[in-house]
C-alpha positions in Angstrom: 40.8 109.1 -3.1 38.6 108.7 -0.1 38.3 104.6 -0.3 42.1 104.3 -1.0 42.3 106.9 2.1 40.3 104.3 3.6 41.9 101.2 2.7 45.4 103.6 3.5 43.7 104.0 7.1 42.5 100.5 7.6 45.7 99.3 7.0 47.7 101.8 9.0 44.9 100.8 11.8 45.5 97.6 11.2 48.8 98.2 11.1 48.4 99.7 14.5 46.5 97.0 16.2 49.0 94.4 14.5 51.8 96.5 16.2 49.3 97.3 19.4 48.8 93.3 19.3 52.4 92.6 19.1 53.1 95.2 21.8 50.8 93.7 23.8 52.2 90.3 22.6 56.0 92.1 23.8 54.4 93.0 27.2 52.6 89.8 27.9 55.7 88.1 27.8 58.2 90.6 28.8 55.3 90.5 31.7 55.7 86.8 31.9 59.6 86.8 31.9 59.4 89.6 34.7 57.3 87.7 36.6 59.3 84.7 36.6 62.7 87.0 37.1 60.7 88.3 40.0 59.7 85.2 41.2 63.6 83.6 41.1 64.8 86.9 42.8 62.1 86.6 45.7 63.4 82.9 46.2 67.3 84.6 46.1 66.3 87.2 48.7 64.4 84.3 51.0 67.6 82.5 50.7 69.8 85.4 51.7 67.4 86.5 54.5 67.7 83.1 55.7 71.6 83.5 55.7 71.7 86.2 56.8 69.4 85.7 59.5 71.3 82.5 60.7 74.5 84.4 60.4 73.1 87.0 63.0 71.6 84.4 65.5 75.0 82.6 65.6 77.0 86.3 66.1 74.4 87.0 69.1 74.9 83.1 70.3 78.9 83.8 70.5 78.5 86.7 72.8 75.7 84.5 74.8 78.4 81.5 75.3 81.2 84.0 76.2 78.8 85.6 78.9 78.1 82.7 80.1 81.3 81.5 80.5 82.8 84.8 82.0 80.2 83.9 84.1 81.0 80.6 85.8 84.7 81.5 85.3 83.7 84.2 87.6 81.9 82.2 89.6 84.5 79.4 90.6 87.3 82.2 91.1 84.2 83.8 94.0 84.3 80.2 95.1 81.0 79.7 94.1 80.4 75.7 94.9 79.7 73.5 91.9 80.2 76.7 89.7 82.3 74.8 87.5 80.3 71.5 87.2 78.1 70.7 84.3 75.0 70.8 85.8 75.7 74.6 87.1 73.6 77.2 86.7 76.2 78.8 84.6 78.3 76.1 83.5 75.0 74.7 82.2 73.9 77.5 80.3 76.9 78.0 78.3 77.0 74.4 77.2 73.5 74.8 76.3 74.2 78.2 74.4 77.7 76.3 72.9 75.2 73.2 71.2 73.1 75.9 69.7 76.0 77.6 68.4 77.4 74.6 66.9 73.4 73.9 65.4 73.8 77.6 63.9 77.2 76.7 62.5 75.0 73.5 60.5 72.3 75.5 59.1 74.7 78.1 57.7 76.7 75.1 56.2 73.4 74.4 54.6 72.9 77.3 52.8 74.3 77.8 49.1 77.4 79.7 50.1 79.8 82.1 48.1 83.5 81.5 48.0 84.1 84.1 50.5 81.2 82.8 52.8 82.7 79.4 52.9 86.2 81.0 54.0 84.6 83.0 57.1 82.4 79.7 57.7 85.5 77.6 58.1 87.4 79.9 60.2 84.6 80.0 62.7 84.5 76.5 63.3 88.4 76.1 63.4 88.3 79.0 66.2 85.2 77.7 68.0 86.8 74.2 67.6 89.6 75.9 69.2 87.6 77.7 71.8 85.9 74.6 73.3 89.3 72.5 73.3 90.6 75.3 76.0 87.4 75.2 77.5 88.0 71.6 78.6 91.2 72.7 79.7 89.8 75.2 81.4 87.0 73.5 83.2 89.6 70.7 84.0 91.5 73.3 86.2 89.0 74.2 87.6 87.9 70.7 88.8 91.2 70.2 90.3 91.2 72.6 92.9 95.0 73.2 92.5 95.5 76.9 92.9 98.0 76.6 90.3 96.0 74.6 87.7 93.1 77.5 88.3 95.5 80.1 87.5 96.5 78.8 84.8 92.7 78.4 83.8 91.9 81.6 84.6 94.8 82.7 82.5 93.7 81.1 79.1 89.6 82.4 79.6 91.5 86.3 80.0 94.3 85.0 77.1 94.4 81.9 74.4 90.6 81.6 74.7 89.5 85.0 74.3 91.6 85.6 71.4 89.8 82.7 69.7 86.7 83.9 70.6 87.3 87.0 69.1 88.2 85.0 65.7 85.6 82.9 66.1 83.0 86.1 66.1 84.9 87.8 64.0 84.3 85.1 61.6 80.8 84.9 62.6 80.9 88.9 61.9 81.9 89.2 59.0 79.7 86.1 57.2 77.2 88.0 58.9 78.1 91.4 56.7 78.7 89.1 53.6 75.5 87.7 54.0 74.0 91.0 54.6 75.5 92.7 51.5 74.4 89.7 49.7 70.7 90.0 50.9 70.7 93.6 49.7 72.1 93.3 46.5 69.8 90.3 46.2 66.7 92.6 47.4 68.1 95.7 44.9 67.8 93.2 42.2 64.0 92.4 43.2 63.0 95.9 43.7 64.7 96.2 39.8 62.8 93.5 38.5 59.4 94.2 40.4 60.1 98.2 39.2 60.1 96.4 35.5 56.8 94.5 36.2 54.9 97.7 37.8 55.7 99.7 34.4 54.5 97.1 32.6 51.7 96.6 34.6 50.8 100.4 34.4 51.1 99.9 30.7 48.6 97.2 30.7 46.7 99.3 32.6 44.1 97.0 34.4 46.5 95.8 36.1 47.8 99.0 37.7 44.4 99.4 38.7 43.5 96.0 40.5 47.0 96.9 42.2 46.3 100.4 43.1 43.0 99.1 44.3 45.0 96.1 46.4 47.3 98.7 48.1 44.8 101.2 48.6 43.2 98.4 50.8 46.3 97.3 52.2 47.0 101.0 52.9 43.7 101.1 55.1 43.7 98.6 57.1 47.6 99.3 58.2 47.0 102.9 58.9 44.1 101.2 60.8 46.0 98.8 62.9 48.8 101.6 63.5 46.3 103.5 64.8 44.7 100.4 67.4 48.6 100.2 68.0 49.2 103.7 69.1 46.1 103.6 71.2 46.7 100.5 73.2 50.8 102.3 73.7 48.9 105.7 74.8 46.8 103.8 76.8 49.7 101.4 78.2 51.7 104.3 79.1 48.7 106.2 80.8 47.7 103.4 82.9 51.7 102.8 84.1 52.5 103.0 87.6 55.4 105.1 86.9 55.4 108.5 85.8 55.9 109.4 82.3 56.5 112.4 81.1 57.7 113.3 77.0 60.0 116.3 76.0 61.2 118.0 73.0 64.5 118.6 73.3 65.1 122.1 74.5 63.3 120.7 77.7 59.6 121.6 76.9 57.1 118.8 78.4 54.7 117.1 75.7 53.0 114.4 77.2 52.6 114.1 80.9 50.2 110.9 82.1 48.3 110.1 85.4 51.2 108.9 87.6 53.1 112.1 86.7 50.4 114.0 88.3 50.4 111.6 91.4 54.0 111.9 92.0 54.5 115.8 91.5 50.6 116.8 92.1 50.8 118.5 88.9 47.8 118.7 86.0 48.2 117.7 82.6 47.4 121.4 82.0 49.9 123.0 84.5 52.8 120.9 83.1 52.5 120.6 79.1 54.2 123.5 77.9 56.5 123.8 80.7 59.8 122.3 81.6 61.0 119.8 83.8 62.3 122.8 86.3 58.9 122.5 87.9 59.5 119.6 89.8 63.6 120.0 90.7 65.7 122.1 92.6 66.6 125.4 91.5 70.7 124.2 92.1 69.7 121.2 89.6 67.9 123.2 86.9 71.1 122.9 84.8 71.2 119.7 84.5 68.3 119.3 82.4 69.8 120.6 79.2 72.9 118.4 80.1 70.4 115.4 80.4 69.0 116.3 77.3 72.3 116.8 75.7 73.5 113.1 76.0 70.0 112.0 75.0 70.3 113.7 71.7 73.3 112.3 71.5 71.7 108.5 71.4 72.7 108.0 74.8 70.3 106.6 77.5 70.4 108.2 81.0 69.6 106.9 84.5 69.9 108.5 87.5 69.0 107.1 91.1 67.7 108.9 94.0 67.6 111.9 92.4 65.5 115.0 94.6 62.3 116.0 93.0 59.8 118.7 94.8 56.4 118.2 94.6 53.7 120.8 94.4 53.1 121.0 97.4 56.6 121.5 98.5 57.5 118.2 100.2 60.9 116.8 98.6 60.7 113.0 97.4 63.8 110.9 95.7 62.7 108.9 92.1 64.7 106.6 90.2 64.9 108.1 86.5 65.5 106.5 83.1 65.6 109.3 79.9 65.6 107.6 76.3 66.2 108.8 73.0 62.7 109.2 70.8 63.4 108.5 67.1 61.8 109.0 63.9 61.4 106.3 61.2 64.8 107.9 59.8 66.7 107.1 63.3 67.1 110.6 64.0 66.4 111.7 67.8 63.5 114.0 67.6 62.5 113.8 71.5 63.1 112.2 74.6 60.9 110.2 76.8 61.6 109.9 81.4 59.7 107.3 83.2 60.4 108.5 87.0 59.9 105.9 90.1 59.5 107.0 93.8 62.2 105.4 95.6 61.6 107.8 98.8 60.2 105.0 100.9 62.8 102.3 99.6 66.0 104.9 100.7 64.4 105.7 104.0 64.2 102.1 104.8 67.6 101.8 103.5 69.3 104.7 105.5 67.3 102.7 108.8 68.8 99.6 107.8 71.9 101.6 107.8 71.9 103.3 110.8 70.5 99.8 112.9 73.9 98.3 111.1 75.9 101.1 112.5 74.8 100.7 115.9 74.6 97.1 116.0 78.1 97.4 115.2 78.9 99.9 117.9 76.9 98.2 120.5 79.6 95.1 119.5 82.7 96.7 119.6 81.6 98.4 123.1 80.6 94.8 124.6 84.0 94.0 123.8 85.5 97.2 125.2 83.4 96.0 128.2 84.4 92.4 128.9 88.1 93.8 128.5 87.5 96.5 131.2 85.8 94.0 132.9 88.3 91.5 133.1 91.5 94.0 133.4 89.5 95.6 136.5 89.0 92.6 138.1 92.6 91.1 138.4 94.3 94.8 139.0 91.7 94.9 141.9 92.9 92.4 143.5 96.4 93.4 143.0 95.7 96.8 144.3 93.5 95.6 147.3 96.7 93.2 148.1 99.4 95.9 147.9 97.2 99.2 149.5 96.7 96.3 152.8 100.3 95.3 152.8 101.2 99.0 152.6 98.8 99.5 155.9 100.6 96.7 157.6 103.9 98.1 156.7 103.1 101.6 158.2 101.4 100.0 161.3 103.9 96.9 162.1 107.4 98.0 161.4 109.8 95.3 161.9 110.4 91.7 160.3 106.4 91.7 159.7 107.5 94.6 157.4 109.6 92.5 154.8 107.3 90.2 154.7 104.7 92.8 153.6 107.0 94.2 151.2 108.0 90.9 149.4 103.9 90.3 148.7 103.8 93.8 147.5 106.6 92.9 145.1 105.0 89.8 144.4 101.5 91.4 143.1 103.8 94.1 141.3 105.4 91.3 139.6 101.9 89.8 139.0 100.8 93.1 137.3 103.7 92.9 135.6 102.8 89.6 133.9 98.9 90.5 133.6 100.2 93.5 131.9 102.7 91.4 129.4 99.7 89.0 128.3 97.4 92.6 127.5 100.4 93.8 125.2 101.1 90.4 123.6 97.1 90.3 122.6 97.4 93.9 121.0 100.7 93.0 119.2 102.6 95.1 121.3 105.0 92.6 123.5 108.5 94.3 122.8 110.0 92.4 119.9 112.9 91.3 121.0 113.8 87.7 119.9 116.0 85.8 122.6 119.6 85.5 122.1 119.8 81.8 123.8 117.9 79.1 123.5 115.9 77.0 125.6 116.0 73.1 125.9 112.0 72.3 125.5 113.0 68.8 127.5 114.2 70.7 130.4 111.4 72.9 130.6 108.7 69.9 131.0 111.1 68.2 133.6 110.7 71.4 135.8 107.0 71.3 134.9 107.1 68.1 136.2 108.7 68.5 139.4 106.4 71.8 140.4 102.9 71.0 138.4 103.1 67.7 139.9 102.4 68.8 143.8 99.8 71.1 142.8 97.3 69.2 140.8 95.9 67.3 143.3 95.6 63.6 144.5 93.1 63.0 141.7 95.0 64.2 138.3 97.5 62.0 137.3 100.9 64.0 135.4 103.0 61.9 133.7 105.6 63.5 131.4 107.7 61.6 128.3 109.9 63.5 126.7 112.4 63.0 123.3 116.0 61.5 123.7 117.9 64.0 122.3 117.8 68.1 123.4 115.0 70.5 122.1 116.6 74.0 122.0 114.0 76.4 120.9 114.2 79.9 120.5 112.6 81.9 123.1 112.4 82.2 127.0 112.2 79.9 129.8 109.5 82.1 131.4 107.6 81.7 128.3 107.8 77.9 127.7 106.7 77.6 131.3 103.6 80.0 131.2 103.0 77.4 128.0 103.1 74.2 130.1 101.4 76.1 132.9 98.3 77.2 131.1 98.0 73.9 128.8 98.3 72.1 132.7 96.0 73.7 134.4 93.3 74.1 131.4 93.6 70.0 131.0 93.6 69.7 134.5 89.9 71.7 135.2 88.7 70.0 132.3 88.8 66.7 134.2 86.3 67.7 137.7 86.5 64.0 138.6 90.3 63.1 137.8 92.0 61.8 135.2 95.4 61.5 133.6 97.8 64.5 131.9 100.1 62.9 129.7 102.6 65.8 128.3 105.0 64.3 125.9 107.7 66.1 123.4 108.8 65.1 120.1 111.6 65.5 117.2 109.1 66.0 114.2 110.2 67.1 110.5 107.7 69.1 107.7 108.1 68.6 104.5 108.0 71.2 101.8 104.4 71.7 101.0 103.5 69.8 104.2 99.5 70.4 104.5 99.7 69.5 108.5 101.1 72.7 109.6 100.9 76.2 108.3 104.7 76.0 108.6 108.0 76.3 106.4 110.2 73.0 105.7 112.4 71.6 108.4 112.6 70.2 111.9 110.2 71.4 115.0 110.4 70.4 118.3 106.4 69.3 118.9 104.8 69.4 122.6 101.3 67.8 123.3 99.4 67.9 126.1 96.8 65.4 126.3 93.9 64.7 128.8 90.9 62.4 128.7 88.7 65.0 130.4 84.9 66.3 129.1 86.0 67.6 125.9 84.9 70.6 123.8 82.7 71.2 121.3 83.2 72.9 117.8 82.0 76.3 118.8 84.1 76.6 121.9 86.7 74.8 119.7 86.5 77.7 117.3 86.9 81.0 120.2 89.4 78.9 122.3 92.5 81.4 121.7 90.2 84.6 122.1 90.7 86.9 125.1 88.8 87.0 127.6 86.8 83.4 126.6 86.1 81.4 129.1 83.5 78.5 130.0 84.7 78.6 133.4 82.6 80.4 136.0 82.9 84.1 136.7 85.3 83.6 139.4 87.9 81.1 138.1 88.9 82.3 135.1 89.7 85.3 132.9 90.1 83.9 129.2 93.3 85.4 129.0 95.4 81.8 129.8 95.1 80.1 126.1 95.0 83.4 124.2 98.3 84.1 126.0 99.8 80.7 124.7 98.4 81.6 121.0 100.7 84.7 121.0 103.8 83.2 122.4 103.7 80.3 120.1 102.9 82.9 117.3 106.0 85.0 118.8 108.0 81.9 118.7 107.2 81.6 114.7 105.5 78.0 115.7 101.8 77.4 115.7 99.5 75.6 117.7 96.6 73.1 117.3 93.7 71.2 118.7 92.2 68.5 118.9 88.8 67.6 120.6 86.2 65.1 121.1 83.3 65.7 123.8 83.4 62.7 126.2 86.7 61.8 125.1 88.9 64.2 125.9 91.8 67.1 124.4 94.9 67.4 122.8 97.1 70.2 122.6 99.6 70.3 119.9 102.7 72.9 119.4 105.7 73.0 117.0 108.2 75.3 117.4 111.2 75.6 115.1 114.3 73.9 116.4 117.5 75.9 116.6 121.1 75.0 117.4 122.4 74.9 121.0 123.5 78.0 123.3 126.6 77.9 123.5 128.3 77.2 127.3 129.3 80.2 129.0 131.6 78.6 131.8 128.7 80.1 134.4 130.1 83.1 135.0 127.3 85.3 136.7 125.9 88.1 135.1 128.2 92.0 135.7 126.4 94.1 138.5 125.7 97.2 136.8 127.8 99.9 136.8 127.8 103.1 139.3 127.7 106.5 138.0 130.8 109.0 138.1 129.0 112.2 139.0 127.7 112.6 135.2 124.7 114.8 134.8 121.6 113.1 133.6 118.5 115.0 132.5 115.0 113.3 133.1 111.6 114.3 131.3 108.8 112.7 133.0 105.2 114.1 133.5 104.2 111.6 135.9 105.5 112.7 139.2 106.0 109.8 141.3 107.7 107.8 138.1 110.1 110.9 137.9 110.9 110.8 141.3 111.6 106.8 142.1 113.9 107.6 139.0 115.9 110.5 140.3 116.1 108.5 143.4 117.2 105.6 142.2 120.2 108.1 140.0 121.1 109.9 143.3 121.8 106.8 145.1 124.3 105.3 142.4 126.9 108.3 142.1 124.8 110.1 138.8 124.1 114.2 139.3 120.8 114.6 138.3 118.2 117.3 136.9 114.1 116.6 136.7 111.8 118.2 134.8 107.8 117.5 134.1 107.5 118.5 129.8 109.5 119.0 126.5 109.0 122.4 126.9 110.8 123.1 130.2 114.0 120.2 128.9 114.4 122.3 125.7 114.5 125.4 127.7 117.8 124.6 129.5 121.7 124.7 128.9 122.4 121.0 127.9 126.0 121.8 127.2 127.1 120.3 130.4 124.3 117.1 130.3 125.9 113.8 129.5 122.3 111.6 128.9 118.8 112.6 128.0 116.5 110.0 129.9 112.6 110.6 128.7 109.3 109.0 128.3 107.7 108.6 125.1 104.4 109.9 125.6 104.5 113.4 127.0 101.7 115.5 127.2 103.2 117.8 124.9 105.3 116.3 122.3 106.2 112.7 122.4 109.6 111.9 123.6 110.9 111.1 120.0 110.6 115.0 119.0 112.6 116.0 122.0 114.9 113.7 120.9 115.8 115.0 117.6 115.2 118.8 118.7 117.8 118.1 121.4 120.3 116.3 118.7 119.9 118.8 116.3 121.8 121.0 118.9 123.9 118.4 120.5 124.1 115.3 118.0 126.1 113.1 120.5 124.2 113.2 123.5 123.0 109.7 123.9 119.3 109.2 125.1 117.6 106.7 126.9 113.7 106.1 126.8 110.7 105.3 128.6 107.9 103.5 127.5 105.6 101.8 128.8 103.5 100.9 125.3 105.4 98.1 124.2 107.1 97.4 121.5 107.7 101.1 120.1 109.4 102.3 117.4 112.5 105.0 117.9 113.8 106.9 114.7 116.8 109.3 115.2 118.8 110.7 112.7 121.5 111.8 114.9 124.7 110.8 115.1 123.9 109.1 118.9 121.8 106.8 117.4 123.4 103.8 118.8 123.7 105.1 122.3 119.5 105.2 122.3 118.4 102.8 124.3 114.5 101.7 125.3 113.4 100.6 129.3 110.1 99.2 129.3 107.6 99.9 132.7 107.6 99.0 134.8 111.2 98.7 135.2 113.6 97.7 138.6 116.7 100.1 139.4 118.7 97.4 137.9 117.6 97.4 135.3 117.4 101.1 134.8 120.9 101.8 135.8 121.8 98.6 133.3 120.4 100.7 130.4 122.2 104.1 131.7 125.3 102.5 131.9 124.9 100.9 128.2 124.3 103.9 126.6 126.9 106.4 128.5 129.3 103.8 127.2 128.1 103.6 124.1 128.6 107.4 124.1 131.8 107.6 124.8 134.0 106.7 121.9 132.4 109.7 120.5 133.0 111.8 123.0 137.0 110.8 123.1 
């Protein structure tokens, strides 16, 4: 039994080596095919990385070529020079970013490409086909300088161009994902197969050991050079200039390195363990568990200038960043502040500031001075000329007397003017547009006749003027302070003599005309030209400001040319110059040309009316005003009744008042609220105002709103008693 137990054994061993052979014959080449299956799957996951990889460099390229673009479109809309020319910074840079974008567009094309890939591939270069074809368009606007062509450019980068950009990256996008989902079914498939090889491997045996022996090396020298990694971070971080300071996050401090403690003069010691409430204000404790709470969100916080107090007590501003610390799972675990001292930085700031703020104030008061300066001067010598005249009047009564009087009305009138030209500067000329016009011919043919004596032997004035008539709408006065000014500035302009040709014209603008700031249609045109010294850019440029003047201190105010600038800008014309140093000047106005007065058979203008014995009221704080008015009332047949504020006016029985005559600036209520207190009792008692602010604007409600009337200061009893008359007839339909 035992030898056929033996030959039993033998073959059942041999039996079992012939099946352990064939096994082993089964692994080897189940080894073999795994090993090739591996090998075809590591060349499919290389050549889905490579997609993939190509996909995502061409996504991050679109959004590179889009910011580039909103960048020089940005640019050329600031009026950046050149911003839309190819060899701009910008412009440049997306061109360069577009080329690589097409390149990445190739190498995808290169790759063996599913169905689906091919779709998304062709849709991205239809859209970015697309895309650069508006570009053109866009850049070709831009290059034109018409505003209209540049709106329309700027319309298609916000409109047609984004919305192909957005295809052209969603495209990009999505063969990105494809590519992706591709690369990991491709790398699922290799961990599969190299799963397959390990087991058989481990079967093997030897060579799960070899392999165990390869990673355990592997495995040391990465935990080794993780380690050299960490060390050269820890020692990066220590070694930073900025403080750095780790936190869990319920706000307990975990690292704190050397700059922490040079900023906040805290130990490594004294601050581990602690919170952040060491270093802040007590009122901004809070905040650090809302900083920490948008950091475990995933968000990234920075805050500038933010207070900090040192150990020793003394407050300092930093400029803080807080991250988000992750784990190898992506989960927020900690957080991580880097904090800068920006204390010296703010402070220089906040100087800079403040210098700014006064440079600015000492500006605005130099002007406020050469305006006093200049007002103070001419008023003094009106005053000096009427406080002499009124001596002479109280010492030589008699004919010597009128005399003195008419130069007192002369300066008064001079004030008067000096007065008009301060209010048309500020915008505050009363806007009231004449109701004839003026022939501009007949205006420089009066010029003529009184310029012409007074220029001296040396200036030659000759005057050409158009064929037909120039009616223009505005005053005679005004035209002549034109020619006057334009005259006299060409005619100091020329020390040595010269010529002064003044000329008028019958010009047209076209629609869109570039010469003029001006709409379409006829303008009568006036030039003034003299071949004096000239001017030069700068003074070129501040020739209409008030109070600019190259003359000496004595024989000018700046105020002539800046007084022409607002009547031609009152007049809805506009005014030019032209200058050449050596050479000489040429003034240039258009005003628009308007039809004809109308003849009004000369009949003289209607004295005004006298008064009937009808009670006016008067509210004026300033006495003397208040009393030439009651004067000049009591001499024309009115009853009158003066009082000094709102206050004592509301206080009385108006029932038997027929006018309300105040000023509009009382030192208690403006004249406007006594107004419509006064109508609100007695709705058809017509008022008349004084002002003497120019230009101001009355509002009533009452029903006597078109018996209000407005007399400007300084005013003559004419017309004061013109204006009472107006509005007691305006009054009294109502009143019948």
């Amino acid at each position: 039994m035992h030898p056929w137990r033996r030959i039993r054994g033998s073959a059942r061993l041999g039996s079992a080596f012939g099946i352990v052979a064939l096994l082993l014959i089964i692994l080897i080449g189940v080894a073999l095919d795994n090993i090739l299956a591996q090998r075809r799957a590591d060349r499919q996951v290389a050549e889905s990385a490579a997609l993939q990889r190509d996909a995502s460099t061409a996504k991050f390229r679109a959004a590179d070529f889009n910011g580039w673009q909103t960048g020089y479109a940005f640019d050329t809309i600031r009026g950046v020079p050149g911003a839309a020319a190819d060899d701009g910074v910008q412009r440049s840079l997306f061109l360069a970013s577009t080329a690589a974008f097409r390149q990445d567009l190739a190498r995808i094309a290169a790759h063996p490409l599913t169905p689906a890939q091919e779709q998304q591939l062709s849709i991205a270069q239809d859209a970015f086909d697309h895309f650069m074809d508006l570009d053109a368009q866009i850049v070709a606007g831009y290059r034109s300088g018409d505003p209209a062509q540049i709106a329309a450019a700027n319309d298609l980068v916000a409109g047609e161009e984004l919305q192909w950009f957005a295809t052209a990256a969603s495209a990009v996008n999505q063969l990105a994902e494809l590519a992706r989902a591709d690369a990991d079914a491709d790398t699922a498939i290799a961990l599969r197969t190299s799963s397959r090889a390990l087991t058989i491997m481990i079967v093997v045996g030897v060579a799960c050991v070899l392999l165990a022996a390869l990673l355990a090396v592997l495995a040391i020298r990465t935990v080794a050079k993780t380690a050299r990694y960490k060390a050269m971070l820890a020692a990066i971080v220590e070694q930073s200039a900025d403080a750095t300071i780790a936190l869990t996050l319920d706000g307990t401090i975990t690292a704190w390195n050397t700059a922490a403690e040079r900023l906040f003069g805290f130990t490594a010691e004294e601050a581990i363990g602690r919170t952040p409430a060491i270093f802040m204000l007590p009122s901004r404790a809070h905040l650090i568990h809302v900083t920490l709470g948008q950091v475990a969100a995933g968000r990234q916080v920075h805050l500038e200038g933010a207070p900090r107090i040192r150990k020793d007590g003394t407050q300092i501003r930093v400029s803080t960043i807080v991250v988000p610390i992750r784990d190898e799972n992506g989960v927020v675990v900690a957080a991580a502040a880097t904090e800068r001292d920006v204390t010296a930085r703010m402070q220089r700031e906040a100087e800079e500031q403040l210098a700014n703020d006064r440079a600015a104030r000492t500006a605005r008061l130099e002007s406020l001075g050469q305006l006093a300066g200049g007002v103070a001067h001419d008023f003094n010598n009106l005053l000096a000329i009427i406080l002499n005249c009124a001596e002479f009047i109280a010492d030589e009564p008699g004919e010597q007397a009128a005399e003195d009087l008419a130069r007192i009305r002369d300066a008064a009138r001079r004030g008067q003017d000096l007065t008009s030209q301060l209010l048309l500067f500020a915008k505050h000329e009363p806007a009231q547009v004449p109701a004839d016009s003026v022939d501009l011919n007949s205006a420089v043919a009066g010029a003529n006749d009184l310029l012409g004596r007074t220029l001296g032997g040396n200036i030659t004035l000759r005057c050409t003027t158009y064929g037909g008539p120039l009616p223009v709408r505005t005053d005679r006065g005004r035209l002549d302070q034109i020619l006057l000014n334009l005259v006299i500035n060409a005619r100091d302009a020329m020390p040595d003599g010269g010529v002064i040709d003044v000329a008028t014209d019958l010009v047209e603008l076209a629609t869109g005309s570039a010469i003029m700031p001006l709409p379409a249609g006829h303008y009568a045109e006036l030039t003034v030209t003299d071949n004096g010294v000239g001017m030069s850019a700068e003074v070129r440029d501040r020739l209409f400001e008030p109070f600019f003047t190259t003359k000496a201190p004595q024989k000018g105010t700046g105020l002539g040319l800046a007084t022409v600038y607002g009547i031609v800008l009152a007049a809805e014309g506009t005014i030019t110059v032209d200058s050449t140093p050596g050479v000489g000047t040429t003034f240039r106005v258009l005003l628009p040309v308007v039809a004809p007065p109308v003849a009004d058979g000369g009949r003289p203008t209607p004295a005004p009316g006298h008064g009937h014995g009808e009670r006016v009221l008067v509210v004026e704080d300033d006495d003397t005003v208040r009393d030439v008015v009651v004067r000049i009332l009591n001499r024309n047949g009115y009853r009158t009744t003066a009082v000094h504020d709102a206050d004592a006016a509301l206080r009385m029985d108006l029932d038997d008042v027929d006018l309300l005559i105040t000023d509009m600036l009382l030192p208690d209520r403006s004249g406007m609220a006594v107004a419509d207190q006064v109508h609100a009792q007695h709705p058809d008692l017509p008022v008349l105002f004084m002002t003497g602010q120019g230009d101001p604007v009355v509002v009533s409600d009452g029903s006597a709103a078109d018996a209000t009337r407005i007399v400007f200061k300084p005013f003559t009893a004419v017309e004061l008693l013109t204006n009472v008359d107006e509005a007691l007839e305006a009054a009294a339909p109502r009143s019948s």
